[in-house]
N, C-alpha and C positions, 0 to 999 in steps of 0.2 A: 343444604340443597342449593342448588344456583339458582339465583333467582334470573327472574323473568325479563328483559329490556326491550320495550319498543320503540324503535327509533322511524318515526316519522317527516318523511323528506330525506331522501337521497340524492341530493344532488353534489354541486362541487366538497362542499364542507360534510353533509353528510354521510358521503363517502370516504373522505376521509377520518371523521370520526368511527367509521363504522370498522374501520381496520384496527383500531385500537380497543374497542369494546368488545369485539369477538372474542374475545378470547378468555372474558370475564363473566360475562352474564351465556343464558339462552335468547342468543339475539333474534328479533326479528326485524323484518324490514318490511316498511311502505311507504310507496310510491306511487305517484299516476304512472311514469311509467313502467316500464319490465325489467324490474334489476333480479330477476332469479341467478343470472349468474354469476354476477355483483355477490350475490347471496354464500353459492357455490364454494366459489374463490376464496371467502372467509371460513367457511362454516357458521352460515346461518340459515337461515329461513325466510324465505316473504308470507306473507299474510294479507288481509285484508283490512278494514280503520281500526273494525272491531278486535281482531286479532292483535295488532301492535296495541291498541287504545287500553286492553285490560291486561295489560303486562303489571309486574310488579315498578316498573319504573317506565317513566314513560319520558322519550325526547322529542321535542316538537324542533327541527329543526328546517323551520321554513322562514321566511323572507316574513319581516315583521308587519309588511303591508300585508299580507296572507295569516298572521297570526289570527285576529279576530274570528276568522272564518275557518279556520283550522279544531278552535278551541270550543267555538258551538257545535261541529261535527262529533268531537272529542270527549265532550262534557257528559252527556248521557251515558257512554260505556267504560269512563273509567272506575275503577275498581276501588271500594275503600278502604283508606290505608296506603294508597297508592303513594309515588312521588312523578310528581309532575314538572320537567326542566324544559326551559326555551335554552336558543342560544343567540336572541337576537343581539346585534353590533349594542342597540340600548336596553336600559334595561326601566326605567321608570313607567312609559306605557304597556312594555309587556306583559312586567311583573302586577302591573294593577289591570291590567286586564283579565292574568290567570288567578288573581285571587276574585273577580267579579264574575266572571262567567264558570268558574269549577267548580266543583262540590265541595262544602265547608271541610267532609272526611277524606280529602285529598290534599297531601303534601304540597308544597310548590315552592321552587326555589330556581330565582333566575341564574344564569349561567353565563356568561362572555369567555370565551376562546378568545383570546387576544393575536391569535393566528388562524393561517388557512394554507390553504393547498399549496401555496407557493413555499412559506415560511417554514410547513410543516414536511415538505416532503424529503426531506433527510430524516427524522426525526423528529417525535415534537419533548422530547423531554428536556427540561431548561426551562420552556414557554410559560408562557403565564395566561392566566386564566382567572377573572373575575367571578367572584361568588356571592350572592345578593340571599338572603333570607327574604324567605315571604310568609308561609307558616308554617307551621308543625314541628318548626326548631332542626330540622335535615338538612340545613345549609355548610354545618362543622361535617357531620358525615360527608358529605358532596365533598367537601374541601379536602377531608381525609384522604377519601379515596383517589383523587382527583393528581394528589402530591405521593401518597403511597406504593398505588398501583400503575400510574399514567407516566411519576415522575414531574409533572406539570409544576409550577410555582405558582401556589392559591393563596390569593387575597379575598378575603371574608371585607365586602365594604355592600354599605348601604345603596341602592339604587340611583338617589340623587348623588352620591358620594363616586358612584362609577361614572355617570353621566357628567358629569360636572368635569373631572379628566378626562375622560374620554372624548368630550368636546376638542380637546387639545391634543392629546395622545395620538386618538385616531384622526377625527377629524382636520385638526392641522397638515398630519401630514398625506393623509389623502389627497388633500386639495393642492399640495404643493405636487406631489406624484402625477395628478392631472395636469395641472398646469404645464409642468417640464416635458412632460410626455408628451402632450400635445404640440410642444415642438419639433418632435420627430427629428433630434437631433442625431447626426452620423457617429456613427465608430470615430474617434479620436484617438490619433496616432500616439499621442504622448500626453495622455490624461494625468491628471495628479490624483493623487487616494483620494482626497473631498471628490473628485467628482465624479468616479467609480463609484464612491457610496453612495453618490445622489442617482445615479443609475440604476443600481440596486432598489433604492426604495422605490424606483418610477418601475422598473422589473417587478418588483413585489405585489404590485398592485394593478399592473397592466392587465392583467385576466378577471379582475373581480366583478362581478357582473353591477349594468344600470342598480338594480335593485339595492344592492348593497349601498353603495356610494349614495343614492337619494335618504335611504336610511340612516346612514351617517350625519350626511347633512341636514335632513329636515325631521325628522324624529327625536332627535336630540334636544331639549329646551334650552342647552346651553351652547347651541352651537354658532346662534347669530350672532352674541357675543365674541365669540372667538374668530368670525370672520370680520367682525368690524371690528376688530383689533387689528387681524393683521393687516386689512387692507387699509388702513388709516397710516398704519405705521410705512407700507408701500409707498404710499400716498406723499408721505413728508419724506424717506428716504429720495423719492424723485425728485422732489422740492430741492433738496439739499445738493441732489448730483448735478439739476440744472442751472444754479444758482452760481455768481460767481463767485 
């Protein structure tokens, strides 16, 4: 029998998650706004908190600033036996906040998509996709399916273990992606491939919202580290260009 998926937060990512899972589960969708035809277009359903909330699996996919507040609304109607995934950019505050606020007879296992709308709109099969264990041992299932059915490339790593790369992974190049971008630099007549690729990565990330990018950077425990690295290293690289 096909089990049940409530996916929670439909916005840029999970819309695009939602085109991928259609076609596996009985999906539903919710949202503050009105994705009924969002809903349509796939073959799903919208519902209400309660409605996605007591599905056989459940996705929170909201902005990790909105996690907390998401997961008290969430916490009294899920179902037990449930499995219950985020997909926030971190994973060590989320995943200790859904094993704190959820019912001990609900599953949880944090999630990272290591992509989004931009990376993912040809396809997302290749991508990769972080998988965190929190309880009830569902995290090898997640993974399975994840690599089986999605095509996705699943790494099974511990929470500090994601955050700890991810500080660098993502974060790093986010902030370089800001950086460049903010120079609003022109079309270049005779670019070389380095600087088309650096293009690309400032393209990849042009659209991703405030929210995301704040969560990269300050949600992260391991990200102040990685910014006082680079910018130290900045720091003496200037030293060394102005020097004679």
């Amino acid at each position: 029998m096909t089990q049940s998926f409530g996916l929670i937060g439909v916005g840029a990512f999970g819309a695009l998650a939602a085109r991928h899972l259609a076609p596996h589960f009985d999906l539903v969708l919710h949202d503050v706004a009105d994705v009924s035809a969002q809903a349509r277009g796939i073959g799903a359903r919208t519902g209400d908190l309660r409605d996605a909330a007591s599905c056989d699996i459940v996705m929170l996919a909201v902005p990790v600033q909105k996690l907390h507040e998401v997961l008290t609304g969430v916490a009294p109607l899920v179902t037990p036996g449930a499995l219950v995934l985020d997909v926030c950019s971190v994973k060590i505050k989320p995943v200790a906040a859904m094993l704190e606020i959820l019912p001990e007879n609900v599953s949880v296992v944090g999630t990272h998509p290591l992509f989004g709308p931009q990376s993912g709109k040809n396809g997302i099969a290749g991508l990769n996709v972080a998988i965190c264990e929190g309880r009830g041992g569902r995290g090898g299932e997640t993974a399975h399916f994840c690599a089986g059915k999605l095509g996705l490339r699943a790494f099974e790593v511990t929470p500090e273990e994601h955050d700890r790369e991810a500080a660098y992974v993502q974060g790093l190049t986010h902030m370089l992606g800001k950086i460049v971008g903010s120079l609003d630099l022109p079309d270049m007549r005779f670019p070389t491939r380095t600087y088309e690729l650096m293009q690309q990565m400032v393209e990849m990330i042009r659209y991703d919202s405030d929210d995301l990018f704040r969560a990269i950077e300050r949600e992260n425990p391991f990200s102040s580290e990685a910014k006082q690295k680079f910018f130290a290293a900045a720091r003496k690289l200037e030293e060394k260009l102005s020097g004679d």
